[in-house]
C-alpha positions as CSV (number, residue, x, y, z in Angstrom):
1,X,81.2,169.3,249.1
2,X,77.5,168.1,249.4
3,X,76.0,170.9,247.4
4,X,78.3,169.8,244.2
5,X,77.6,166.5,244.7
6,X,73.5,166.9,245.0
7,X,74.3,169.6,241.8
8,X,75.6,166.6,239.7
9,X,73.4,164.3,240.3
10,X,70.7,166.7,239.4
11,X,69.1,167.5,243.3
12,X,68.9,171.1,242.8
13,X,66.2,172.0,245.2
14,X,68.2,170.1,247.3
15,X,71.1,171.3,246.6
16,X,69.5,175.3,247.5
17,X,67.9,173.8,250.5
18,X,71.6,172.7,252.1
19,X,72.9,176.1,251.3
20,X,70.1,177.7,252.9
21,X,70.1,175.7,256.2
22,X,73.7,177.2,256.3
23,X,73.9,180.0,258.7
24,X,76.4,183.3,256.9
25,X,78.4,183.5,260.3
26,X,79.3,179.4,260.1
27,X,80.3,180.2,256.0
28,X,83.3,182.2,257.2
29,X,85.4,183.1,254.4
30,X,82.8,180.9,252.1
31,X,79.9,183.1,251.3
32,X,81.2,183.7,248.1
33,X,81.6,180.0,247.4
34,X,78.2,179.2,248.8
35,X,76.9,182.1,246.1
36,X,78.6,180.9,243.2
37,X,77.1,177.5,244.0
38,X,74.0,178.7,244.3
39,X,74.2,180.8,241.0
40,X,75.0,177.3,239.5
41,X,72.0,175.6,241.2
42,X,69.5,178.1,239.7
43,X,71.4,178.3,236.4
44,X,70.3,174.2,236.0
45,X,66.7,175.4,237.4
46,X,66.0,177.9,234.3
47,X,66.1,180.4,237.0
48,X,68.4,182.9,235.5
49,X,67.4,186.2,237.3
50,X,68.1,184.4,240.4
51,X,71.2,182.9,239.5
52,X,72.7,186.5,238.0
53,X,71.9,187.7,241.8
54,X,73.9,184.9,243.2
55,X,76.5,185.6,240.8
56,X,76.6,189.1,241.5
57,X,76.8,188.8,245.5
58,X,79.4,186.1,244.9
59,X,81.8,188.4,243.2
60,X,80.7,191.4,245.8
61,X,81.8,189.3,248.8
62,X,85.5,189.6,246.7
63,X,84.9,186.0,245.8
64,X,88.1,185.1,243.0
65,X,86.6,182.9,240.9
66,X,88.1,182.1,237.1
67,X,84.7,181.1,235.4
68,X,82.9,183.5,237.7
69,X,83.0,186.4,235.1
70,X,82.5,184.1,232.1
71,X,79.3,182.5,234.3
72,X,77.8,186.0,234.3
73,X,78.7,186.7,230.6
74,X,76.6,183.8,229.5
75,X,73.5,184.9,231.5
76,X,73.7,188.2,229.9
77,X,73.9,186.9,226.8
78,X,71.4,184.7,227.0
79,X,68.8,187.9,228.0
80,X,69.6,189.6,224.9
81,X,69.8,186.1,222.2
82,X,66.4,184.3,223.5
83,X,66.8,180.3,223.1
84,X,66.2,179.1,219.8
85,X,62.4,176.7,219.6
């Protein structure tokens, strides 16, 4: 998909901005995808709060996901152990 494409070659803002042009009803079954991605996107923007949100509405939507959980594991531990100078 686009979104993974513009997320490896570093076009976050891009990246969010496709997802967000996407209407929920023309995601179908996707949402959870789409939030996942989007957890990813703010994960490479530093934007952690936002990506934990994503993360969280992902697996809400019943998204199955194997690295979902592990995704959300690392953002918490990364609130409590702040990044070494």
């Amino acid at each position: 998909n686009l979104v993974r494409v513009m997320l490896a070659k570093g076009e976050y803002e891009q990246g969010l901005q496709v997802i967000a042009d996407v209407t929920p009803k023309s995601m179908g079954g996707f949402s959870g995808s789409y939030d996942e991605l989007k957890g990813d996107l703010y994960v490479a923007l530093d934007r952690l709060d936002e990506a934990r949100s994503a993360y969280q509405s992902s697996l809400r939507s019943g998204h199955k996901s194997p690295l979902l959980g592990f995704k959300l594991d690392d953002l918490t531990e990364a609130a409590i152990v702040p990044s070494q100078p």
